[in-house]
N, C-alpha and C positions, 0 to 999 in steps of 0.2 A: 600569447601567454594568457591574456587574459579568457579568450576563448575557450583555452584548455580548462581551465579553473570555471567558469562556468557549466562546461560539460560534465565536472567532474561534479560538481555539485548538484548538478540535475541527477545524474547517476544515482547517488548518496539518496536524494531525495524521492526517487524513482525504487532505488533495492529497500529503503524505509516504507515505504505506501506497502510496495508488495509484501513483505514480509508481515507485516500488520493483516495485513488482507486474507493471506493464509493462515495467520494464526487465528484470525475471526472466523476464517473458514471450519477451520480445524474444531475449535468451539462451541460451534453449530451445533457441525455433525455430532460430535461427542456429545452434546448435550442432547439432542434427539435421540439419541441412542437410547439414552438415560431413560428412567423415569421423572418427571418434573418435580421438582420438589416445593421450587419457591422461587418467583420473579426474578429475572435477571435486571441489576441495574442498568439501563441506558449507557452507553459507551460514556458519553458525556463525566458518569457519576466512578468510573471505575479508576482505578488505581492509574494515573500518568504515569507513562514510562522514562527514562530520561536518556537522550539521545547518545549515541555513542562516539558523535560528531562535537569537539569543545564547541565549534563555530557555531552559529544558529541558519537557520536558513530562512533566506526572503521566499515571500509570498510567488514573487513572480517564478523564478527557480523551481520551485512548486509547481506551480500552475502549467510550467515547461514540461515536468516530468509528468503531470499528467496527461498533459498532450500526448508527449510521446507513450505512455501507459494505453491511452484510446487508440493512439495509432494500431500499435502492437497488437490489440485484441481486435480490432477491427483485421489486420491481416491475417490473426489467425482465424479468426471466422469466414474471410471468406477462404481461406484455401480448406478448411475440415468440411466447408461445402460444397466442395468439389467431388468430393468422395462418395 
């Protein structure tokens, strides 16, 4: 049980990294597209978003999901190497 709830929290913590990640992605691009107008602030200074998750999540769970997140890209780099 408790294993599950672990997993499930890495999950959560893992589909929150990525979806952040995209959306920074997405930001980028849009923003190079653009004309520049005026400095972006540092992630640090931007608006916090607030989890959709009541629960909080620990560091380690985190650190899990990042794991598995390098895993992941590491697989898929080597198989689009293949090609």
């Amino acid at each position: 049980m408790k294993e599950k709830k672990q997993r499930e929290v890495r999950r959560h913590a893992a589909e929150h990294f990525l979806n952040s990640f995209e959306q920074q992605l997405l930001d980028t691009f849009q923003e190079s597209e653009s004309e520049p107008t005026a400095p972006t602030p540092p992630p640090a200074q931007q608006k916090k978003t607030k989890s959709s998750s009541p629960e909080s999540i620990d560091l380690s769970a985190l650190e899990d999901a990042i794991a598995d997140i390098d895993q992941y890209l590491e697989n898929q780099s080597s198989q689009s190497g293949n090609f």
